[in-house]
C-alpha positions in Angstrom: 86.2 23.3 -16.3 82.3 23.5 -16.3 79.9 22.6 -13.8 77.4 19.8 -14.9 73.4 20.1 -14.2 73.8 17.9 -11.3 77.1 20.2 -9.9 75.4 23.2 -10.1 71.6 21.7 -8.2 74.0 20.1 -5.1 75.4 23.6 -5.1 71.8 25.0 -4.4 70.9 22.6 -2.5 71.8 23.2 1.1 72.9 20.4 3.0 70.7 19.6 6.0 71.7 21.7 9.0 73.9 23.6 6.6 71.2 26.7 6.4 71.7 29.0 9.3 68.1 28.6 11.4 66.0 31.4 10.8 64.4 33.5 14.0 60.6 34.0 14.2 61.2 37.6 14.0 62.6 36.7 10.1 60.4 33.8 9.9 56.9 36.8 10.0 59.3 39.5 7.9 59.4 37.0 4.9 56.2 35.6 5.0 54.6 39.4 5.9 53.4 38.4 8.9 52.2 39.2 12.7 55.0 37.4 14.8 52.2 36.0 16.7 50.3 34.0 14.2 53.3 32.6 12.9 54.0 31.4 16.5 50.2 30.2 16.6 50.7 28.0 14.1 53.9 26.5 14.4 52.9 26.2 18.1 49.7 24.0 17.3 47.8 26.5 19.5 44.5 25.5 19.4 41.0 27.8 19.2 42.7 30.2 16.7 40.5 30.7 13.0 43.6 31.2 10.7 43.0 29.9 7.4 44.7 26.8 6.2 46.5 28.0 3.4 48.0 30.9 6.0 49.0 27.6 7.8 50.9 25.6 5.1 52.3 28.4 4.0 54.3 29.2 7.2 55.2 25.7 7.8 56.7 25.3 4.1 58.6 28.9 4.8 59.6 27.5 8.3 60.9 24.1 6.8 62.6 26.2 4.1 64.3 29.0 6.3 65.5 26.2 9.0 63.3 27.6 11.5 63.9 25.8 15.1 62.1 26.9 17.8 63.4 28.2 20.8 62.4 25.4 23.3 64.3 26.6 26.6 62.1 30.2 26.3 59.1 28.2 24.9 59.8 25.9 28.5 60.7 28.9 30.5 57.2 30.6 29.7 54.8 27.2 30.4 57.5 26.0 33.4 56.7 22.4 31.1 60.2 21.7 29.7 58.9 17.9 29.3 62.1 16.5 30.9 62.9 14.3 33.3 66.4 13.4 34.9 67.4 9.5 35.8 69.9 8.9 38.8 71.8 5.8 38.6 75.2 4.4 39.9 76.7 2.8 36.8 75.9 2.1 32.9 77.0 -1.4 32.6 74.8 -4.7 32.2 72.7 -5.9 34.3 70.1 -4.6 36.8 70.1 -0.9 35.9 70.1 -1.1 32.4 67.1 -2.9 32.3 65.1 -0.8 35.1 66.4 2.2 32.7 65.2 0.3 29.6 61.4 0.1 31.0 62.1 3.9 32.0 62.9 5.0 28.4 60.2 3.3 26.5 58.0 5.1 29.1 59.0 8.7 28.5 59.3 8.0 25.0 56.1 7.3 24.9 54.6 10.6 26.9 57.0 12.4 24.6 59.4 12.9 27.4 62.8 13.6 26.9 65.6 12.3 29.8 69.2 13.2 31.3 71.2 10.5 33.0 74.0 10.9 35.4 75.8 7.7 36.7 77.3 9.0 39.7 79.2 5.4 41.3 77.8 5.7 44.5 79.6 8.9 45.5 77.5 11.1 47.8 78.9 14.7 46.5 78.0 13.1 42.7 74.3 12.5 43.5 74.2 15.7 45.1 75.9 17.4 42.7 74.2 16.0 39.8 70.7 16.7 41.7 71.3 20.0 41.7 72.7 20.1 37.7 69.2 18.1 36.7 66.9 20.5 38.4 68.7 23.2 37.4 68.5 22.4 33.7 64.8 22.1 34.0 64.1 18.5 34.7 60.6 18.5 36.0 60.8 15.3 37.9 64.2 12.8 38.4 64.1 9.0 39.2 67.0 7.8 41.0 67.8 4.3 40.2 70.2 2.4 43.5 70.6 5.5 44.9 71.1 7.4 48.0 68.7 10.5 48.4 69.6 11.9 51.9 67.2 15.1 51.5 64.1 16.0 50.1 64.4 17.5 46.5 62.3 20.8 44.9 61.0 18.2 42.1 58.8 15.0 42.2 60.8 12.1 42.9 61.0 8.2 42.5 63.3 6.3 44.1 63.9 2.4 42.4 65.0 0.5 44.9 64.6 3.4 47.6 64.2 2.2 51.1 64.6 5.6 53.3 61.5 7.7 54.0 62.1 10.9 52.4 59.6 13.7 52.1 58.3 13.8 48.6 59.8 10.6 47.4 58.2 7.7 46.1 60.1 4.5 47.0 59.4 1.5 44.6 60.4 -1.8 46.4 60.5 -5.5 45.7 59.2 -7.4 48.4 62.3 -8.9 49.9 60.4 -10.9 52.6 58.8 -12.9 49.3 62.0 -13.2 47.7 64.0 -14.7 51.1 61.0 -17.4 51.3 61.5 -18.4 47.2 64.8 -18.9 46.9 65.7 -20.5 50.6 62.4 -22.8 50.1 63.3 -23.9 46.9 66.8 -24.9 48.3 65.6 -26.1 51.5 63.0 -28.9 49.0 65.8 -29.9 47.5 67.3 -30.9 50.8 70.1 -28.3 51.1 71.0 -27.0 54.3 74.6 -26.8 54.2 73.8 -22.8 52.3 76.8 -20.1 51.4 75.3 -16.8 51.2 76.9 -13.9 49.1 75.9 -10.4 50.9 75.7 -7.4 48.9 78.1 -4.3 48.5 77.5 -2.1 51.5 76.6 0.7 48.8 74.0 -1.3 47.2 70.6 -0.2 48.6 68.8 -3.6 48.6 71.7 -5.4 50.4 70.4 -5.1 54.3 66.8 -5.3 53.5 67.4 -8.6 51.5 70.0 -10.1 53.9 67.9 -9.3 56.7 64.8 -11.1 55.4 67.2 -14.0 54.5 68.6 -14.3 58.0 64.6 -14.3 59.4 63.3 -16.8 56.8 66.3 -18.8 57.3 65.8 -19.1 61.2 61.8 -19.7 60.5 62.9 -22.6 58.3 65.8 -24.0 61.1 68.5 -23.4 58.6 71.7 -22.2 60.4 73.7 -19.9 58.9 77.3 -20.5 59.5 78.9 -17.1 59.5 82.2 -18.9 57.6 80.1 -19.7 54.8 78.9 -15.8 54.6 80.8 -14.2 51.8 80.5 -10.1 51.5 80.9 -8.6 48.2 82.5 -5.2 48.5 84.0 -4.4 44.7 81.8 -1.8 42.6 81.9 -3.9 39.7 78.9 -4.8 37.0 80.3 -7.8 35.4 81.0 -12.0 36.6 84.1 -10.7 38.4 82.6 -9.3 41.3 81.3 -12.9 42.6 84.6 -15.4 41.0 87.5 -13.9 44.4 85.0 -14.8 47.0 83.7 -18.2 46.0 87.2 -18.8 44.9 88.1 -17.9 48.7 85.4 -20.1 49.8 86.4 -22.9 48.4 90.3 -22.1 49.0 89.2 -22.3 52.8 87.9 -25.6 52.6 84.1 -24.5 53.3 81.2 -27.2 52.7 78.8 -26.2 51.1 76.0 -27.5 48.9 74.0 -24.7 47.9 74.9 -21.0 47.3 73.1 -17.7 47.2 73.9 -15.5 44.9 73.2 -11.6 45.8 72.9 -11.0 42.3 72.8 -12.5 38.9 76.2 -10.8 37.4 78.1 -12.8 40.6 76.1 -15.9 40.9 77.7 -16.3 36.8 80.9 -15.2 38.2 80.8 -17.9 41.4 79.8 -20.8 38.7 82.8 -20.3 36.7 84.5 -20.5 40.1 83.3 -23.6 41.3 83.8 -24.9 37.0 87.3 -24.1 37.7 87.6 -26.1 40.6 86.5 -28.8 39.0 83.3 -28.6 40.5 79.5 -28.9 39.1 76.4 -27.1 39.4 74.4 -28.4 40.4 75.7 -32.3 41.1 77.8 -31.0 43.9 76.6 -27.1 44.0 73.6 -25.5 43.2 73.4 -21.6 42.6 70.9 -19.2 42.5 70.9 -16.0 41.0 68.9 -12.4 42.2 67.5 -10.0 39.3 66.8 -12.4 35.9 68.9 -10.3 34.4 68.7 -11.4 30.2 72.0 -13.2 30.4 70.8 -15.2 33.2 68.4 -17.9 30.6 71.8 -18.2 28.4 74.6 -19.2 30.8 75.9 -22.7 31.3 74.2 -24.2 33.3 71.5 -21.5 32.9 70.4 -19.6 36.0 67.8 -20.2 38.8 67.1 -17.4 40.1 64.5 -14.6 41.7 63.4 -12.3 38.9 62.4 -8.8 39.6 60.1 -7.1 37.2 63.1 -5.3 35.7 61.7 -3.3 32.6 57.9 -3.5 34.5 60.0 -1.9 37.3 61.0 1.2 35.6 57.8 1.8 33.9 56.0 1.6 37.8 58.5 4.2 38.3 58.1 6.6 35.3 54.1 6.6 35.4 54.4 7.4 39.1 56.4 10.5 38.6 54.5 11.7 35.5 51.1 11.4 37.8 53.1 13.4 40.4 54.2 15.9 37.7 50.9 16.5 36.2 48.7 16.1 39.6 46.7 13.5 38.2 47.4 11.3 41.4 47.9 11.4 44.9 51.7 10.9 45.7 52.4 7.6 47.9 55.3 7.0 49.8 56.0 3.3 48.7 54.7 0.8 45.8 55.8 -3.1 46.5 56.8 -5.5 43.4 56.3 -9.0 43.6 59.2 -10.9 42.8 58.9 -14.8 41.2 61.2 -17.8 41.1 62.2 -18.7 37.6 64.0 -22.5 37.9 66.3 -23.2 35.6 69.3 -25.4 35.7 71.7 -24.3 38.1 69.8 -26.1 41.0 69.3 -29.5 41.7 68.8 -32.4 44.9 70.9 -32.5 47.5 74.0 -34.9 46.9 76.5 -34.2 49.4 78.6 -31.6 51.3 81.9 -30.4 50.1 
């Protein structure tokens, strides 16, 4: 049997990644030249008079021969590797993924290149983890909901950090704001009768935003009944976490007319609760949500709730650490986000307690 003309050009065509890369030891050999200008060139090193056909020529043999370059020496000699490592306690939908989202586009777009380590809110992880990250060269790390307990050898920003730790940079929303928008907007609607859903204990914004909600609530001469004070405690990034404790709620006989959601992910979960109970929101109880996560515009009834700058979030965070990498900024210790209240459907006048 006999090759055909096409058979025999696959044959010397090498298959991308096929070709064993080339060293620039081999790369100068073939072409007959000084190691050094080869690494010029292919370096883009600037101020050097080597003549433009030199210059294509190396890059065609360098395309030809595979040639990669070594990046980890080429990092090792600059102490640049142009990496950056992201902290965060889980990958699912939601709050993170959206902070992360604004994070990436950033990098991607100072030609940054990012590790992330989901670490579930265990302490030995995120130490563990910060140690792997620096240790591979990550020139900065942002840690997204977590715990820093210690002060790190690299430029760090903390999303959603609220303990002072030298050299961090903690970006906050301003909880205070947020406490007044949502019980406000409840309280003109005449409720008063208000469930609140507290946050995981391993969540880092859940005492800084109940504690603003307790204050604003007593400034506004709404009493919160500590039987209507649900506390989320499941590490879980989907409607389950808030459906058990309405359901308990409402198994208890509690009236309520309004609820607080601590999040979007469980105020979804506590409407399909209160839907299952024959219940709805908002005739006989409103909901509102914490994050404006994307699903929160597309639920049924779709969600009012406080939005934090999600995406605007991460990117605060990423240009902060590259202007503490490169020294192109003073470091601060804390940069406040405004949130808003997006009104939607899920809230509506007063009608009466359960």
């Amino acid at each position: 049997m006999t090759d055909t003309t096409a058979d025999k050009q696959r044959k010397q065509t090498p298959h991308f990644g096929a070709l064993k890369p080339a060293s620039l030891k081999q790369l100068a050999e073939r072409l007959g030249l000084h190691p050094a200008t080869v690494s010029v060139v292919l370096n883009d090193v600037p101020g050097r008079s080597i003549p433009q056909a030199t210059r294509d020529r190396i890059k065609a043999a360098a395309a030809e021969m595979n040639y990669q370059p070594n990046l980890l020496a080429r990092s090792l000699r600059s102490r640049r590797t142009l990496t950056v490592g992201v902290l965060v306690p889980e990958l699912g939908d939601g709050y993170h993924t959206q902070v992360m989202s604004g994070i990436g586009d950033q990098l991607i777009q100072a030609g940054y290149f990012y590790f992330t380590a989901h670490h579930r809110h265990k302490k030995s992880l995120v130490e563990h983890y910060t140690k792997m990250l620096t240790g591979r060269g990550a020139q900065g790390i942002i840690a997204i909901d977590t715990l820093l307990e210690h002060s790190i050898p690299v430029p760090v920003v903390a999303v959603a950090g609220h303990r002072h730790v030298e050299g961090v940079t903690n970006i906050l929303l301003d909880h205070r704001r947020a406490a007044e928008l949502a019980l406000k907007h409840l309280y003109s609607l005449g409720h008063r009768k208000i469930a609140f859903m507290r946050g995981q204990p391993f969540s880092s914004d859940s005492d800084s935003r109940w504690n603003e909600l307790v204050s604003v609530a007593r400034n506004l001469g709404i009493q919160i009944e500590p039987e209507l004070v649900v506390n989320l405690d499941r590490d879980l990034s989907s409607p389950e976490l808030g459906y058990p404790v309405v359901g308990q709620l409402l198994a208890a006989k509690r009236k309520f007319t309004a609820l607080i959601s601590f999040n979007d992910i469980a105020a979804i979960g506590a409407i399909r609760a209160l839907q299952d109970e024959k219940l709805r929101v908002p005739r006989d109880v409103s909901v509102i949500g914490f994050d404006d996560i994307k699903a929160a515009a597309f639920t049924m009834p779709r969600l009012t709730t406080i939005r934090q700058p999600l995406e605007e979030i991460g990117r605060i965070a990423t240009q902060s650490l590259l202007s503490r990498i490169h020294n192109t900024m003073a470091p601060r210790d804390e940069i406040m986000v405004e949130p808003e209240l997006v009104v939607r459907d899920s809230t509506g006048p007063v009608r009466s307690a359960l």
